[in-house]
GURO-915290 format. One record per atom (N, C-alpha, C, O): residue number from 1; residue in one letter; atom name; x, y, z. Coordinates in steps of 0.02 Angstrom, whole numbers, always signed. Last residue first. Example, Ala and Ser with C-alpha at 12.3 -4.5 7.8 and 13.67 -1.06 7.14 Angstrom:
2 | S | N | +642 | -112 | +354
2 | S | CA | +684 | -53 | +357
2 | S | C | +645 | +2 | +394
2 | S | O | +670 | +57 | +402
1 | A | N | +660 | -284 | +390
1 | A | CA | +615 | -225 | +390
1 | A | C | +660 | -165 | +390
1 | A | O | +712 | -166 | +423
This chain:
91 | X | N | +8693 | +2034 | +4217
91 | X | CA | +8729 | +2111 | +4250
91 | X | C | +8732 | +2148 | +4240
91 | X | O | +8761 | +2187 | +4278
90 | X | N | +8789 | +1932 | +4166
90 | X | CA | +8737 | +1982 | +4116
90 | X | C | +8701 | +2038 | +4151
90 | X | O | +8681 | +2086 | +4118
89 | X | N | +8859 | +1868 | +4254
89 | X | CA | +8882 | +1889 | +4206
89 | X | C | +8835 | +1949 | +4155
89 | X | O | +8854 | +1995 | +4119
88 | X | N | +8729 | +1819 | +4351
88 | X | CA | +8800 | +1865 | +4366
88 | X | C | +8843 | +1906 | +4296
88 | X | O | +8854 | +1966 | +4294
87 | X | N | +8689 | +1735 | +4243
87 | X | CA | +8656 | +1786 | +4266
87 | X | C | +8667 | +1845 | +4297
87 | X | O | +8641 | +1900 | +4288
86 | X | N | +8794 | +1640 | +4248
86 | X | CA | +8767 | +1668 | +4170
86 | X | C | +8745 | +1747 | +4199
86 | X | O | +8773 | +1801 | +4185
85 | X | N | +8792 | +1590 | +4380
85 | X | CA | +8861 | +1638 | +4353
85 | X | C | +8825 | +1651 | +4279
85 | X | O | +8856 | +1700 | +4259
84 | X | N | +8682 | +1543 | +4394
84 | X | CA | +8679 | +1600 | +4431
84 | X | C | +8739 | +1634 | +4395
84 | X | O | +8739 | +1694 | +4382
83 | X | N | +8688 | +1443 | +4316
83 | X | CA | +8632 | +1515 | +4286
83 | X | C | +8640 | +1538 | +4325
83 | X | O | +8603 | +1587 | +4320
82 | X | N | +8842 | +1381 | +4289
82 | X | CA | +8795 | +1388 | +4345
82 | X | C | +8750 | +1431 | +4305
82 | X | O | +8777 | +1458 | +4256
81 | X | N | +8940 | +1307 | +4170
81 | X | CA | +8932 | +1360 | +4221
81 | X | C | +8880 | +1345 | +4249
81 | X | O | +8863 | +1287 | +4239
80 | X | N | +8961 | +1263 | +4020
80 | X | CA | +8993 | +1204 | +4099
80 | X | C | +8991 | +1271 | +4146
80 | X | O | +9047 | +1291 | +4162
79 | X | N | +8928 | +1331 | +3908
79 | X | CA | +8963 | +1347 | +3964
79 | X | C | +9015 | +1316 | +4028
79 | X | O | +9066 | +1330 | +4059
78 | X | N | +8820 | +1234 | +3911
78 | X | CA | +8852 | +1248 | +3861
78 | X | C | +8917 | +1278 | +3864
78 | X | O | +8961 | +1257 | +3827
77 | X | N | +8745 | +1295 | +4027
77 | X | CA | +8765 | +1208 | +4001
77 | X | C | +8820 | +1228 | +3957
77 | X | O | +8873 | +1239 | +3986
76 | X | N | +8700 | +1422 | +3987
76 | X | CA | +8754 | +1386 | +4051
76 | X | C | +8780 | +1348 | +4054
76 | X | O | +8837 | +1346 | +4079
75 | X | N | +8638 | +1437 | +3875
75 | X | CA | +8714 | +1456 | +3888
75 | X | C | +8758 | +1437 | +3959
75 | X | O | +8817 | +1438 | +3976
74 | X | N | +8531 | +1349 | +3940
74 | X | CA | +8582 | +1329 | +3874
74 | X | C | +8632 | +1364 | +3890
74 | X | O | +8677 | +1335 | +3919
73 | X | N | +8503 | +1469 | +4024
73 | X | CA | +8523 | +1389 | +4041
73 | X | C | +8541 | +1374 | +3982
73 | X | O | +8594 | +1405 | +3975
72 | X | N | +8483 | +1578 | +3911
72 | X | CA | +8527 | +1579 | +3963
72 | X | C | +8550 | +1499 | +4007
72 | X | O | +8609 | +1482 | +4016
71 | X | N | +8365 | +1505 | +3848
71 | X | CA | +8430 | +1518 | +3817
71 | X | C | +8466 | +1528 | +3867
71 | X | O | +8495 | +1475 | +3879
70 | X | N | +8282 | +1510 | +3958
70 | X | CA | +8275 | +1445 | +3938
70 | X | C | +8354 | +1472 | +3902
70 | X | O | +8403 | +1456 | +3935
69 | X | N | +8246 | +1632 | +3977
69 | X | CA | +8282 | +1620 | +4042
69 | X | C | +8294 | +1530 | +4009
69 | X | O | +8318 | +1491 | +4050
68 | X | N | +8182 | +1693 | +3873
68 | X | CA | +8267 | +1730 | +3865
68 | X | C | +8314 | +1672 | +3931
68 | X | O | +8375 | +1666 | +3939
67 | X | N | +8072 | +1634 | +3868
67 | X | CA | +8119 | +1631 | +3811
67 | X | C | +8194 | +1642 | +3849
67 | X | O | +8244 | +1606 | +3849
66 | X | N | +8010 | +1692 | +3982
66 | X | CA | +8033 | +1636 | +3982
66 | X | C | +8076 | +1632 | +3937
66 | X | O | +8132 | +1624 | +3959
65 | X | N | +8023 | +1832 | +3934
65 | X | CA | +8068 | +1835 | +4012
65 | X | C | +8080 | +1743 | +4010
65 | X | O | +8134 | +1719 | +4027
64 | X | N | +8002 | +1829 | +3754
64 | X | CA | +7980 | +1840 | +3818
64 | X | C | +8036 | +1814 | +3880
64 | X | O | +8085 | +1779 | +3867
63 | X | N | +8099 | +1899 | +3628
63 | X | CA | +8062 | +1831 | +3660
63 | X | C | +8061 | +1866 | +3736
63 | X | O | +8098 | +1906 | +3765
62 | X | N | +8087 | +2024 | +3561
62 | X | CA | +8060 | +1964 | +3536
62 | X | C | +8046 | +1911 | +3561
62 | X | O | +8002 | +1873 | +3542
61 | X | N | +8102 | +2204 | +3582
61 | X | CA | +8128 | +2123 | +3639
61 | X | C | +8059 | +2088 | +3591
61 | X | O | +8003 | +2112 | +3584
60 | X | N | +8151 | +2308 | +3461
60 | X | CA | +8115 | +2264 | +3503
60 | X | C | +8139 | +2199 | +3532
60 | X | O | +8180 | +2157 | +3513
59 | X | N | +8221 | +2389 | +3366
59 | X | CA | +8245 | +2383 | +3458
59 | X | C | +8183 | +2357 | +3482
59 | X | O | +8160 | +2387 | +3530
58 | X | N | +8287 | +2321 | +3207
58 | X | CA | +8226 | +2361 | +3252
58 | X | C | +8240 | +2327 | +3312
58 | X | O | +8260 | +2269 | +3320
57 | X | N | +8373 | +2352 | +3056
57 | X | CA | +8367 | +2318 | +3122
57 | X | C | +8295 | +2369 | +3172
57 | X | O | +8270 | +2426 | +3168
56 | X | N | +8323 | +2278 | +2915
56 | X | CA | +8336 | +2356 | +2951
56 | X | C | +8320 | +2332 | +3008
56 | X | O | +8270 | +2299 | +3020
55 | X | N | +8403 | +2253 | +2768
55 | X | CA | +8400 | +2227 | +2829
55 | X | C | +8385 | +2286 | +2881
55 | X | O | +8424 | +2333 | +2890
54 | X | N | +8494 | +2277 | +2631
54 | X | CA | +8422 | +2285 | +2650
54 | X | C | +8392 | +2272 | +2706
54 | X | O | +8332 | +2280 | +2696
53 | X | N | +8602 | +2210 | +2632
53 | X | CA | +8582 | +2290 | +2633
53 | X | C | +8519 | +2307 | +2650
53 | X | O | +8502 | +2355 | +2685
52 | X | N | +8592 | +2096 | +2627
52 | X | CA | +8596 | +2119 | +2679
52 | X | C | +8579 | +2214 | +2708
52 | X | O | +8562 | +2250 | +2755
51 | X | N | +8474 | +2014 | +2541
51 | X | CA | +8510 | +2054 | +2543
51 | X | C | +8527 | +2096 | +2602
51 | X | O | +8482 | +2129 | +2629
50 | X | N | +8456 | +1805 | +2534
50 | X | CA | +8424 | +1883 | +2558
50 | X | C | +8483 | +1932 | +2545
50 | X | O | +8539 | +1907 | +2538
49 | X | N | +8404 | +1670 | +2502
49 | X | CA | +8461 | +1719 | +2511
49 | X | C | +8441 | +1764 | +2503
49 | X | O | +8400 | +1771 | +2457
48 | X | N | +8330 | +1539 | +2604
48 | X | CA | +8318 | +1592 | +2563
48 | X | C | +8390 | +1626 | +2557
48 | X | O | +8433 | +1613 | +2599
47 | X | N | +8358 | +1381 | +2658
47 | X | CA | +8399 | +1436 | +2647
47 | X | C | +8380 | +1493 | +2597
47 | X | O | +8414 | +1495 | +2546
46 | X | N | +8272 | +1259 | +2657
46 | X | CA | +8253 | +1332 | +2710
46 | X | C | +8295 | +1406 | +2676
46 | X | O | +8273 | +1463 | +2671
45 | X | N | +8329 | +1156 | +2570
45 | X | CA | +8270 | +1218 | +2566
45 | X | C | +8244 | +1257 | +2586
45 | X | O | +8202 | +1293 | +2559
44 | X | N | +8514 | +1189 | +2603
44 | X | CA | +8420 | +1156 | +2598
44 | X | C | +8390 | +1206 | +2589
44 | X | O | +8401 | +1267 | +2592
43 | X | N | +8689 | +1198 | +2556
43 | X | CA | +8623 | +1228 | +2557
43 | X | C | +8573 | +1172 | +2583
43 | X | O | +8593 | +1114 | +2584
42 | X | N | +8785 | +1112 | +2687
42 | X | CA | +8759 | +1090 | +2627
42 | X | C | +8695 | +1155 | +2626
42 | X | O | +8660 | +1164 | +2675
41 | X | N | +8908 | +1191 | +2774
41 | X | CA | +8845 | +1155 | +2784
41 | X | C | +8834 | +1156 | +2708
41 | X | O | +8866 | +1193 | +2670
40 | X | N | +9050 | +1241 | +2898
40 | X | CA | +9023 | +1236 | +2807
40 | X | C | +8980 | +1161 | +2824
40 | X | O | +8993 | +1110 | +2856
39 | X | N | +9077 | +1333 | +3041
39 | X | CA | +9065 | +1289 | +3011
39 | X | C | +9034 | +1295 | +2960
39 | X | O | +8992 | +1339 | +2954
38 | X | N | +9161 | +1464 | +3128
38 | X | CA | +9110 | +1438 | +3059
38 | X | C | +9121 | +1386 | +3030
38 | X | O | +9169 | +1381 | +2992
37 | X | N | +9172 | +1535 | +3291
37 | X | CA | +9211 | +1466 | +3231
37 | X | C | +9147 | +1468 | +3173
37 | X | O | +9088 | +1476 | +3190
36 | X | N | +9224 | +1707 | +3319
36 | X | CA | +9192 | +1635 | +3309
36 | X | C | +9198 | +1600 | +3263
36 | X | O | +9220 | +1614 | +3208
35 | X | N | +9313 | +1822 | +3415
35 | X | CA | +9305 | +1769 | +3341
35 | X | C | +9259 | +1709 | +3343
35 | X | O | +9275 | +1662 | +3380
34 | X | N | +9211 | +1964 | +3444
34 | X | CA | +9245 | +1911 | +3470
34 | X | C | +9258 | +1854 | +3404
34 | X | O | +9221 | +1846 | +3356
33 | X | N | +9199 | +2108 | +3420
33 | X | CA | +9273 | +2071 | +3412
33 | X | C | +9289 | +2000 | +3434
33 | X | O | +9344 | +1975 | +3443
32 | X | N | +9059 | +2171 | +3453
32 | X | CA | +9118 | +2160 | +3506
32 | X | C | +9186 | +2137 | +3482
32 | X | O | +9232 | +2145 | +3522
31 | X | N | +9034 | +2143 | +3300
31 | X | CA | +9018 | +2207 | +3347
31 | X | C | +9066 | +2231 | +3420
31 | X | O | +9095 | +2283 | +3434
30 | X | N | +9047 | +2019 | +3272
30 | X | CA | +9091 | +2076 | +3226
30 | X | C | +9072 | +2127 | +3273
30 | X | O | +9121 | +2161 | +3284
29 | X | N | +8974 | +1961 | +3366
29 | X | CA | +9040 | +1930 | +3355
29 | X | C | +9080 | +1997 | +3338
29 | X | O | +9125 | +2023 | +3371
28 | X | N | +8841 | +2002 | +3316
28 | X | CA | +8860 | +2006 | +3382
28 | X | C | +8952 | +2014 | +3391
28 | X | O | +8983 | +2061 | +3415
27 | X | N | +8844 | +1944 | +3193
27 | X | CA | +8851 | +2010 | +3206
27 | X | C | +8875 | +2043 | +3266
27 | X | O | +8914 | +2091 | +3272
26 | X | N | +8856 | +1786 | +3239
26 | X | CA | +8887 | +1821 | +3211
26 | X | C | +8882 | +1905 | +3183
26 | X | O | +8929 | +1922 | +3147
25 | X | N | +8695 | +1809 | +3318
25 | X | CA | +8777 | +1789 | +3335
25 | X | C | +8853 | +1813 | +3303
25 | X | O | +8896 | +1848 | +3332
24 | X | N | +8624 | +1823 | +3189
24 | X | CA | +8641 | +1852 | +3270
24 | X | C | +8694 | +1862 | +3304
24 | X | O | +8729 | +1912 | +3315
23 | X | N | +8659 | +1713 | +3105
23 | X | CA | +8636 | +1783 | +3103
23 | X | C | +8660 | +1828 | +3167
23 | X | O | +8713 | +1857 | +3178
22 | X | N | +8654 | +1578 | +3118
22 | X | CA | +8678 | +1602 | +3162
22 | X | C | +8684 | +1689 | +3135
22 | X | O | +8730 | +1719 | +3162
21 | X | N | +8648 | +1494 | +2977
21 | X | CA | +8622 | +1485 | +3048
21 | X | C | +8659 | +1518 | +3087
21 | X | O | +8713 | +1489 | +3096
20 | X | N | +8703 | +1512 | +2862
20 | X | CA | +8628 | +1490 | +2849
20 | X | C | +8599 | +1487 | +2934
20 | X | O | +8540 | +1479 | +2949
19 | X | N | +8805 | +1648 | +2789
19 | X | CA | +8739 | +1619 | +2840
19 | X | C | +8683 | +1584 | +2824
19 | X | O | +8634 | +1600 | +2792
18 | X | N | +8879 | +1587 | +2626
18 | X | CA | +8823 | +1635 | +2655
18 | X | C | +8810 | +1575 | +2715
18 | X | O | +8805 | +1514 | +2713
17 | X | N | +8955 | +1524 | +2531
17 | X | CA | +8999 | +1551 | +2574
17 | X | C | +8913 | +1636 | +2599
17 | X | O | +8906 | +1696 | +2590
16 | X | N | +8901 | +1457 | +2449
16 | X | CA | +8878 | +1529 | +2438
16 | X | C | +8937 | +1585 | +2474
16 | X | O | +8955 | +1643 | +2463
15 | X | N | +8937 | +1327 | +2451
15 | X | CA | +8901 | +1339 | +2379
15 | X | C | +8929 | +1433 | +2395
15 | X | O | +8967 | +1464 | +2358
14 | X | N | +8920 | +1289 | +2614
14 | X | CA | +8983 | +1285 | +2562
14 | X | C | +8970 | +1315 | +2508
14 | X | O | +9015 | +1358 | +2510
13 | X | N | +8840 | +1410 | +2698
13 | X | CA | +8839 | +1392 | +2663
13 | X | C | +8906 | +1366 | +2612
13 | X | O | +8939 | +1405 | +2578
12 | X | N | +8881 | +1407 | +2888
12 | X | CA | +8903 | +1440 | +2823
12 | X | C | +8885 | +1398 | +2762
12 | X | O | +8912 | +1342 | +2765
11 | X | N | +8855 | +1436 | +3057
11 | X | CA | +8834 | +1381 | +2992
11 | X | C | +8848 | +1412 | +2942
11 | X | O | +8818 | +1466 | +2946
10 | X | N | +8926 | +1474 | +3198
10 | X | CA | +8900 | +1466 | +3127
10 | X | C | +8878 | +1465 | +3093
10 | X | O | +8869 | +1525 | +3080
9 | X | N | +8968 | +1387 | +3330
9 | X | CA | +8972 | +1386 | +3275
9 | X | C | +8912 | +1424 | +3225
9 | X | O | +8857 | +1399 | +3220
8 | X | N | +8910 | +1430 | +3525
8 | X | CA | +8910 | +1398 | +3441
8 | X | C | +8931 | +1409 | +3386
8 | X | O | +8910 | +1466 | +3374
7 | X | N | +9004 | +1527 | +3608
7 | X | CA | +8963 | +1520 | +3574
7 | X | C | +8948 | +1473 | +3528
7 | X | O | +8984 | +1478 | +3478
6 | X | N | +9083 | +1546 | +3787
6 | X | CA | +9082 | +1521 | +3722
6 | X | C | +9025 | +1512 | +3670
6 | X | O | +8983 | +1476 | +3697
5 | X | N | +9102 | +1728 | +3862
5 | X | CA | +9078 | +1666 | +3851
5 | X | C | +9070 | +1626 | +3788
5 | X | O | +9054 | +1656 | +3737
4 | X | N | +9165 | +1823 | +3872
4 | X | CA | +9207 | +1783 | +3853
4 | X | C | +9161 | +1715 | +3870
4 | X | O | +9184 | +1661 | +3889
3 | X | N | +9098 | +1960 | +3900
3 | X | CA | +9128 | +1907 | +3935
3 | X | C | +9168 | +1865 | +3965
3 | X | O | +9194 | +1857 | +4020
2 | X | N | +9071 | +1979 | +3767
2 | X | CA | +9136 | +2019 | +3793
2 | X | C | +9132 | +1974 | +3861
2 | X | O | +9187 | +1947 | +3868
1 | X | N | +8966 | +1888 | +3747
1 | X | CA | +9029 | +1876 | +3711
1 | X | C | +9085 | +1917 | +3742
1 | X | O | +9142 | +1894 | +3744
C-alpha cells in the first residue's frame, strides 16, 4: 500500500456498518494511511460479529512461499503490472 499499489474494496455490512471481507487490508490501510474504497454488502451466514477488542494479533507467516507467490500475481493482474515489478516493489 505505501507503494501505492491498488487494493480491493472492503466489504461492509449495510445492517452493522461491520467488516465482512477484508480485515487485513483495511488495518493495513489505517496503519500506512492509505484510503480504501468500502463497499455495502447484505449480512449472510458466514458473518459472525466478533469483538475487536479482543483480537490479539500474532507474528506468524500463515501462508506458505506458494500462497504468498499466487497473491502477489493477483496483485499484479490487478495492478495491470508485471510480478517482476510486484516483486521489485516488495523489496
Amino acid at each position: 500500500m505505501k507503494a501505492g499499489i491498488k487494493f480491493s474494496a472492503v466489504k461492509v455490512i449495510i445492517e452493522d456498518n461491520l467488516i465482512s471481507d477484508g480485515h487485513h487490508r483495511y488495518l493495513a490501510s489505517l496503519i500506512v494511511g492509505y484510503p480504501i474504497e468500502k463497499i455495502k454488502t447484505a449480512r449472510t451466514a458466514a458473518d459472525a460479529i466478533g469483538d475487536w477488542k479482543s483480537v490479539e494479533f500474532q507474528h506468524i507467516e500463515w501462508e506458505s512461499d506458494e500462497d504468498i507467490h499466487k497473491f502477489n500475481i493477483a496483485d499484479a493482474e490487478y495492478n495491470n503490472m508485471s510480478i517482476e515489478q510486484i516483486v521489485e516493489i516488495l523489496r
